[in-house]
C-alpha positions as a Markdown table, in Angstrom:
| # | Residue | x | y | z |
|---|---|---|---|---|
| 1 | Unk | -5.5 | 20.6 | 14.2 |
| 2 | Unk | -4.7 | 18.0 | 16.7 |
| 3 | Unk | -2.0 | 15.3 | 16.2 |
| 4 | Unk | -3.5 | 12.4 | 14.9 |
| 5 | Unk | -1.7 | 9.1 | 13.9 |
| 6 | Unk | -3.8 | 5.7 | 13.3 |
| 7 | Unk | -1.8 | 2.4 | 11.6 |
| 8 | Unk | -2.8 | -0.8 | 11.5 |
| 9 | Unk | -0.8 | -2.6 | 8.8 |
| 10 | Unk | -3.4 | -2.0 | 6.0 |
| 11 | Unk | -4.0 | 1.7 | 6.3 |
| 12 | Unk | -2.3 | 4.8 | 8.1 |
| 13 | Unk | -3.5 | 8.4 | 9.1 |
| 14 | Unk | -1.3 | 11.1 | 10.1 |
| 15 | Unk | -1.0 | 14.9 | 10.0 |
| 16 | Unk | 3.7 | 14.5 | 10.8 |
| 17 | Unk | 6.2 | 14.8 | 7.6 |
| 18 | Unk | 8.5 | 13.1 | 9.8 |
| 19 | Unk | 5.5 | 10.4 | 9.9 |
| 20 | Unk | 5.3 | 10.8 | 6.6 |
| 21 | Unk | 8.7 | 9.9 | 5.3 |
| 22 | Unk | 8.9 | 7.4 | 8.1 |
| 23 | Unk | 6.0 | 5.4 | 6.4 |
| 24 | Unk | 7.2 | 5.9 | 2.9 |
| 25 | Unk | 10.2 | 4.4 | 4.1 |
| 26 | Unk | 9.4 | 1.6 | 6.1 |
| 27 | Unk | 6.8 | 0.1 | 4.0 |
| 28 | Unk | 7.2 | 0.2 | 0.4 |
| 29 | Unk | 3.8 | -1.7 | 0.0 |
| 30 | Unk | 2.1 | 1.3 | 1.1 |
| 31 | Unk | 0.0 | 3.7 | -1.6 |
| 32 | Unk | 0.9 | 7.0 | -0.1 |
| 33 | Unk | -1.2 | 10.3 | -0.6 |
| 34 | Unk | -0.1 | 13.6 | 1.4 |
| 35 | Unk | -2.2 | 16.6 | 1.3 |
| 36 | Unk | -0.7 | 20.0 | 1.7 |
| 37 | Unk | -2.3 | 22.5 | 4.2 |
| 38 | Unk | -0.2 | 25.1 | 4.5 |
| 39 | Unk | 3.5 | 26.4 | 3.2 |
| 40 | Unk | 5.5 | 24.2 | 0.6 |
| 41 | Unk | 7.5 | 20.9 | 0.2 |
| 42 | Unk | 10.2 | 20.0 | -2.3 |
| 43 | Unk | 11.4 | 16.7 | -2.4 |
| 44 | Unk | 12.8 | 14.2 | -4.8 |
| 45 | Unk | 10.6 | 11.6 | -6.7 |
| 46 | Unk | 12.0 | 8.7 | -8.3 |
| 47 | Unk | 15.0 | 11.1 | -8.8 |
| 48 | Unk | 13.2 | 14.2 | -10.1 |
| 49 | Unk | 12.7 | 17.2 | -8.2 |
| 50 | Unk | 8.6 | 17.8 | -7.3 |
| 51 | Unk | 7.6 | 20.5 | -5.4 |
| 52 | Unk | 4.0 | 21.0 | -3.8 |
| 53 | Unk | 2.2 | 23.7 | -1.7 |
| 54 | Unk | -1.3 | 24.3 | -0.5 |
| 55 | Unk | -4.3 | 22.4 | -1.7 |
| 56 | Unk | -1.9 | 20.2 | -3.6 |
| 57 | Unk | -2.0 | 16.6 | -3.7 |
| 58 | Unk | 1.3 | 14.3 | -4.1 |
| 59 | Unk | 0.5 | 10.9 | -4.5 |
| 60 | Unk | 3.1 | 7.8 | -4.1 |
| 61 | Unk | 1.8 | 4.8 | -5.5 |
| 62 | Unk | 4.0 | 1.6 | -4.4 |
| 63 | Unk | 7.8 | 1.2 | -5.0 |
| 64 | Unk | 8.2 | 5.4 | -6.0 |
| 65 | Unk | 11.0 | 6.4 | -4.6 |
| 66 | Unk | 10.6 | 9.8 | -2.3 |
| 67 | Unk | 13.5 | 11.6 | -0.8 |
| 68 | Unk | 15.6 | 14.7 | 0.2 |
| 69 | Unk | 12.5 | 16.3 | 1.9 |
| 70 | Unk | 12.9 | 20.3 | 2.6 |
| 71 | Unk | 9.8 | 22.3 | 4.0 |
| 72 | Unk | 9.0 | 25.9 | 4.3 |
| 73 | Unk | 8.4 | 26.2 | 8.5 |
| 74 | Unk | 4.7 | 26.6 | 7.7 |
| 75 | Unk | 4.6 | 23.3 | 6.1 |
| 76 | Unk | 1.6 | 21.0 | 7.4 |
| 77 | Unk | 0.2 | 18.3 | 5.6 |
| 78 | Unk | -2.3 | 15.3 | 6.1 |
| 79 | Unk | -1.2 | 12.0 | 5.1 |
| 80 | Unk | -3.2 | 9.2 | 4.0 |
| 81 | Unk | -1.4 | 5.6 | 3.4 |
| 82 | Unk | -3.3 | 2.1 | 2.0 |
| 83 | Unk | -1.1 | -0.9 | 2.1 |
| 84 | Unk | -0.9 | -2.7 | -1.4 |
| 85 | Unk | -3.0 | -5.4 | -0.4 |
| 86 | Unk | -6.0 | -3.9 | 0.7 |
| 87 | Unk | -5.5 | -1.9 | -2.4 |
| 88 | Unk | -5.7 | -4.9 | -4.3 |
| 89 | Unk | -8.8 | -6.0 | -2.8 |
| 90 | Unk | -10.3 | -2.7 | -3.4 |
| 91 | Unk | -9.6 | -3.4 | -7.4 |
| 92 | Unk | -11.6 | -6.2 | -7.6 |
| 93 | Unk | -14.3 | -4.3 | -6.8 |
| 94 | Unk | -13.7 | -2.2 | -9.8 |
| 95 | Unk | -13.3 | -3.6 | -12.4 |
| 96 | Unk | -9.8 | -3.0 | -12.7 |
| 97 | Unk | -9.9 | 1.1 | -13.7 |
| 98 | Unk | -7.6 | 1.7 | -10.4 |
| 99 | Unk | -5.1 | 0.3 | -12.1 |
| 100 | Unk | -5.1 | 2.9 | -15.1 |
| 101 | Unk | -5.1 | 6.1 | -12.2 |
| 102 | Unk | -2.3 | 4.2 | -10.9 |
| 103 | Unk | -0.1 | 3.7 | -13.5 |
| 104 | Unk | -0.9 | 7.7 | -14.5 |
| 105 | Unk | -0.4 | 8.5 | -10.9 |
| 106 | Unk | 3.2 | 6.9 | -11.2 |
| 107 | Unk | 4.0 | 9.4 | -13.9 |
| 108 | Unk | 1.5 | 12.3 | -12.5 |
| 109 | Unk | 2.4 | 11.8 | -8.9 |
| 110 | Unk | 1.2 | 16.2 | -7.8 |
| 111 | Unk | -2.6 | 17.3 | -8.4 |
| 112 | Unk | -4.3 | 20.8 | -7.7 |
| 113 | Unk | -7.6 | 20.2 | -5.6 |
| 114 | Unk | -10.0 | 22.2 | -6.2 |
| 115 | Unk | -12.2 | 24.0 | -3.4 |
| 116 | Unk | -14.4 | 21.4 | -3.1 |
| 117 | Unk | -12.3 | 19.0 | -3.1 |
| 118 | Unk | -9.9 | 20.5 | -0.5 |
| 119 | Unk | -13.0 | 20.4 | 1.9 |
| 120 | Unk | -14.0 | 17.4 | 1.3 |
| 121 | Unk | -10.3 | 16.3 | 2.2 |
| 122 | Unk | -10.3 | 18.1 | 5.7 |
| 123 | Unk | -13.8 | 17.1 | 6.3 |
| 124 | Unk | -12.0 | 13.2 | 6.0 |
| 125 | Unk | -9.6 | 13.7 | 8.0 |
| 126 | Unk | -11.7 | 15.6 | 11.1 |
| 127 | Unk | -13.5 | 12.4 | 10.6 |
| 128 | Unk | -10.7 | 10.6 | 11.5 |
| 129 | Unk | -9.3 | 12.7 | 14.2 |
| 130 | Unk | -13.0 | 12.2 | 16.1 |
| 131 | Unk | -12.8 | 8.6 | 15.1 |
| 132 | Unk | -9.3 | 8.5 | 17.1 |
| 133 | Unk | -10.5 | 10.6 | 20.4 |
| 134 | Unk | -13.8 | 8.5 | 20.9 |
| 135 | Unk | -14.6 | 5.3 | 21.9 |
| 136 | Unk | -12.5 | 2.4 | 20.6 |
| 137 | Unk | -16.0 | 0.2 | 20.0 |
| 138 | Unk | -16.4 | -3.8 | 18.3 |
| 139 | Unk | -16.7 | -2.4 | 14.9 |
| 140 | Unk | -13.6 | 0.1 | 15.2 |
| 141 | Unk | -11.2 | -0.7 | 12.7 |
| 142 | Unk | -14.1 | -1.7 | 10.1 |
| 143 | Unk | -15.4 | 2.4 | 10.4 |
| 144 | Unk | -11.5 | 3.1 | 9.9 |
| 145 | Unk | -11.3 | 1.1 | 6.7 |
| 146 | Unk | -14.8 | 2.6 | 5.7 |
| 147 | Unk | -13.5 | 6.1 | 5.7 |
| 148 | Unk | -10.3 | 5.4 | 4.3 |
| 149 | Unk | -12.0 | 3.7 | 1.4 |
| 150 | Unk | -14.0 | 6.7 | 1.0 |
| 151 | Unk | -10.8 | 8.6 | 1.2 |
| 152 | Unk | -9.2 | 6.6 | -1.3 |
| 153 | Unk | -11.6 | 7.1 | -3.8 |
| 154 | Unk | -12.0 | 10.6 | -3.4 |
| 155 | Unk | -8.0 | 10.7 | -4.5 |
| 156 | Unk | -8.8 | 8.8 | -7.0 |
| 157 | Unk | -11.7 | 11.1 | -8.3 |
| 158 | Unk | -8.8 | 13.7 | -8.5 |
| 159 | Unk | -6.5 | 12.0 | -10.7 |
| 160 | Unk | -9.1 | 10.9 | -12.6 |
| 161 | Unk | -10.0 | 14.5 | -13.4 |
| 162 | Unk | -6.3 | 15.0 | -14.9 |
| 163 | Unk | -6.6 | 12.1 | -16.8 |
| 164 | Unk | -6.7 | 12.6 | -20.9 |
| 165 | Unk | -10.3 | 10.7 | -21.7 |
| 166 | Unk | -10.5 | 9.5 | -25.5 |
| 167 | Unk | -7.2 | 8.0 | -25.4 |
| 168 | Unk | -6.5 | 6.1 | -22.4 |
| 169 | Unk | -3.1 | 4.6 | -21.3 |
| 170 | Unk | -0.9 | 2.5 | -23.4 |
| 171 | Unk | 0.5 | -0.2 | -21.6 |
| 172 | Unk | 3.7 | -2.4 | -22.4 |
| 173 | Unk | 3.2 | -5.8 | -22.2 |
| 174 | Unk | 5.9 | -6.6 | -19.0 |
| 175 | Unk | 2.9 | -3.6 | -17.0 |
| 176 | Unk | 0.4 | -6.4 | -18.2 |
| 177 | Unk | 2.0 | -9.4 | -17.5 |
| 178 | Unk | 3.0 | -7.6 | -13.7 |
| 179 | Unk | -0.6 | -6.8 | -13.5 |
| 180 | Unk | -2.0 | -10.0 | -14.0 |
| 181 | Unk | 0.4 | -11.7 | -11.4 |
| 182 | Unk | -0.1 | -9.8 | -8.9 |
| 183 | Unk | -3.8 | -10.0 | -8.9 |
| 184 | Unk | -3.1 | -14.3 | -9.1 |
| 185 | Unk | -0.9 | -13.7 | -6.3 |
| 186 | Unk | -3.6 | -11.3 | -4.0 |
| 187 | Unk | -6.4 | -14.4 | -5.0 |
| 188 | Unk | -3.8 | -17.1 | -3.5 |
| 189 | Unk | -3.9 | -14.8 | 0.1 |
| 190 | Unk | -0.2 | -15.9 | 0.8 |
| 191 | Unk | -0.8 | -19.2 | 0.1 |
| 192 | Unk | 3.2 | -20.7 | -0.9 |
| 193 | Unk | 3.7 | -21.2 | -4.7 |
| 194 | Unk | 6.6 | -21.1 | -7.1 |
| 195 | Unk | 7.3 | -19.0 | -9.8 |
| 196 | Unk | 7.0 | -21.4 | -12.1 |
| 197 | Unk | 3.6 | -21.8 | -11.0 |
| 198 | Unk | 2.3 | -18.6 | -11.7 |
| 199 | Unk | 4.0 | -18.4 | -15.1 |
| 200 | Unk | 2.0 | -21.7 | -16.2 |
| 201 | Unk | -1.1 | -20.1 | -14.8 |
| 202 | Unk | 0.1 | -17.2 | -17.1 |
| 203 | Unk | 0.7 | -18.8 | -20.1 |
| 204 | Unk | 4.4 | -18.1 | -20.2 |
| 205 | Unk | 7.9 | -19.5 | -18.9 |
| 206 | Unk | 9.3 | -18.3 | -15.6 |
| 207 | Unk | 12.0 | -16.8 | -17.4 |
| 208 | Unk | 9.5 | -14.5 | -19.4 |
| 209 | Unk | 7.4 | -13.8 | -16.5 |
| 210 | Unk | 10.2 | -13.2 | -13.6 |
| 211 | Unk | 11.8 | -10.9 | -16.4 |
| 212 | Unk | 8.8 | -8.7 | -16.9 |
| 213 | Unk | 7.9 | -8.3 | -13.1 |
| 214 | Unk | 11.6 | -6.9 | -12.9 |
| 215 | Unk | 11.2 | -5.1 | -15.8 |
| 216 | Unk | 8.0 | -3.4 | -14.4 |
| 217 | Unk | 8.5 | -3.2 | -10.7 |
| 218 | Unk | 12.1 | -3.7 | -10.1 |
| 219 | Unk | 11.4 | -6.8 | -7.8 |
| 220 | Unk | 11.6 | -10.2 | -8.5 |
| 221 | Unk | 8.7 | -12.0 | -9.2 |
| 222 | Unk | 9.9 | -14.5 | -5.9 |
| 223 | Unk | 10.4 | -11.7 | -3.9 |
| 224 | Unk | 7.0 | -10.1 | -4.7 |
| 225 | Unk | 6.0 | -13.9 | -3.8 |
| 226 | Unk | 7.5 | -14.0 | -0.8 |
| 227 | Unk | 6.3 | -10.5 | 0.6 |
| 228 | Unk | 2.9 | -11.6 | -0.1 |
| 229 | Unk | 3.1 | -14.7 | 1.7 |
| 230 | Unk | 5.3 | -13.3 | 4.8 |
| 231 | Unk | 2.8 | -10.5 | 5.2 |
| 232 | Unk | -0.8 | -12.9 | 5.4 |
| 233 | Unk | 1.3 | -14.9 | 8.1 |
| 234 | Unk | 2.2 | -12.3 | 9.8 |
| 235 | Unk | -1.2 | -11.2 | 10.0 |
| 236 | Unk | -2.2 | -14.8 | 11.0 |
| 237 | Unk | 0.2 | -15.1 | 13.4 |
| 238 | Unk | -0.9 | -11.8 | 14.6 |
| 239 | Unk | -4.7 | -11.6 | 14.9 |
| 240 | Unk | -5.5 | -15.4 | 14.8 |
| 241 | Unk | -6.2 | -18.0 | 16.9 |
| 242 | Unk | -5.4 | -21.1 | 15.2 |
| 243 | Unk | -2.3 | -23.1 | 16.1 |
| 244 | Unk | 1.1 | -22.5 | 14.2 |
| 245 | Unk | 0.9 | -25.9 | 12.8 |
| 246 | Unk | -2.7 | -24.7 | 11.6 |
| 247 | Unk | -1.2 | -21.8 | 10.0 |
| 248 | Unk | 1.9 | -23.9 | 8.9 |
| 249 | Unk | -0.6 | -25.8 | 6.6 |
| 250 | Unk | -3.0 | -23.4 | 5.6 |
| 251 | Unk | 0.4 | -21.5 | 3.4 |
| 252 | Unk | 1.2 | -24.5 | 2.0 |
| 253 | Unk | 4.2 | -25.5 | 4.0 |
| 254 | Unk | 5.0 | -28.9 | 4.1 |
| 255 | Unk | 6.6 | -29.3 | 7.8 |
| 256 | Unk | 7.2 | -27.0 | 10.5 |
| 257 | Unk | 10.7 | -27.2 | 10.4 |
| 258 | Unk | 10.4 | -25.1 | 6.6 |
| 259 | Unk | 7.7 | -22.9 | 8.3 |
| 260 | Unk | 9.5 | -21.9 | 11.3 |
| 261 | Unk | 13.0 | -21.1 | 9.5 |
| 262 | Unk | 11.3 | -19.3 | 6.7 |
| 263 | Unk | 9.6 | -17.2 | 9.5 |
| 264 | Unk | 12.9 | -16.8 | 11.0 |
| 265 | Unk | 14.3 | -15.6 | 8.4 |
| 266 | Unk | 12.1 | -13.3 | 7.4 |
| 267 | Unk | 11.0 | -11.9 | 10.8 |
| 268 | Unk | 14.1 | -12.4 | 12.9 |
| 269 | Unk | 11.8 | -14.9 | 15.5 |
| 270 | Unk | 10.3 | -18.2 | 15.6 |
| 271 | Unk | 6.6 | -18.1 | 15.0 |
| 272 | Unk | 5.9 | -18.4 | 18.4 |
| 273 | Unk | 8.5 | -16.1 | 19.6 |
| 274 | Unk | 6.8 | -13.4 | 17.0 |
| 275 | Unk | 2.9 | -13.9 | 17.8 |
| 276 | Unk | 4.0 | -13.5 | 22.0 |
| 277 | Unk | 6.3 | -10.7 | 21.0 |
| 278 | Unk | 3.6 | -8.8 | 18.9 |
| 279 | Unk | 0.9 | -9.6 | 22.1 |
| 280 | Unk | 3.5 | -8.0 | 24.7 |
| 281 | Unk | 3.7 | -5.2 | 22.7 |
């Protein structure tokens, strides 16, 4: 099959390992599900060994830890990637049952597809790879998201399968309280807020509540604050029009100065310096 790679911050498509471990990498935010076509992989995940060969599924929900890669020299895989946030979105469209395949995922991380569903995969992906090679239209990026939705859901058809039905998943009160936080932080969009301000929203002190997100995630609940707010501006800065200032208020900084360092600081330019950097490129 052709070589085929397609990012755009919220999703990626590519047929590489090297691509592969590349994005697991470089963007922990990103739910990561590689498809094996031919020959084997063993690897490491969250420090046990996983190996996978052909029609297997290994799926890398956000924050697992892949490394050590070795592949047989027939090794070919398809990868498809869906940033956390988008994956948020896509939850509350569901009524919250994504989160259950991905907490099992977490512990389940390799599936067997079946025929069917090995087709269906390839089908996908051929999509995609005729997607790539034509025309670049107005409503390009919105067919992209389409099919990676539908992709999406297809892996999560899979693990759903696996799933024990009758008994469902036991969750510990810190997975609850992460939940929950995350979804008040994805209905903020980025907007800037304390953690004490999402543990009164929560009920709880932001002792309790930046304890549990560590507990759960291994972050901070101010750095999972801070990632969500870094990424909406730089997707303002990025694909927006309005004025820095504009964008300055609308996250809920109080002057320019604040904005600019914490952009600074976060994306090694000024805000300006980073929206006519990303346009040059």
């Amino acid at each position: 099959m052709e070589k085929v790679k397609y990012t755009d911050g919220d999703i990626v498509v590519v047929d590489s390992l090297d691509a592969f471990e590349q994005a697991e990498h470089a963007d922990e935010g990103m739910i990561l599900s590689m498809i094996v076509v031919a020959g084997h992989l063993r690897l490491t995940y969250c420090g046990r060994p996983v190996e996978v060969g052909r029609s297997d599924i290994l799926i890398g929900p956000p924050r697992s830890v892949m490394a050590d890669f070795h592949r047989s020299k027939d090794f070919r895989g398809l990868l498809f990637g869906m940033s956390y946030t988008k994956f948020q979105k896509t939850v509350g469209t569901t009524g919250g049952r994504l989160w259950s395949v991905m907490m099992y995922a977490m512990e389940h991380p390799v599936f067997h597809l079946s025929a069917a569903e090995f087709s269906i995969a390839n089908h996908l992906f051929k999509l995609f790879v005729e997607k790539l090679t034509g025309l670049r239209d107005y409503y390009y990026k919105e067919v992209m998201h389409s099919l990676m939705t539908a992709a999406f859901y297809e892996v999560c058809i899979v693990v759903e399968r696996n799933m024990k039905y009758g008994r469902g998943l036991q969750f510990q009160q810190k997975d609850l309280i992460f939940r929950r936080f995350l979804e008040l932080i994805t209905e903020a969009e980025g907007k800037r807020a304390s953690v004490a301000d999402y543990a009164r929203r929560l009920c709880i002190t932001p002792k309790y509540l930046s304890a549990a997100v560590k507990q759960a995630s291994g972050k901070t609940a101010l750095a999972w604050i801070h990632e969500y707010t870094l990424d909406a501006i730089s997707q303002a800065l990025r694909f927006s029009d309005r004025s820095v200032k504009e964008i300055a208020v609308d996250f809920g900084f109080t002057n320019l100065s604040t904005f600019g360092k914490f952009v600074k600081e976060n994306l090694g330019f000024s805000p300006r310096s980073y929206r006519l950097t990303v346009k040059n490129l």
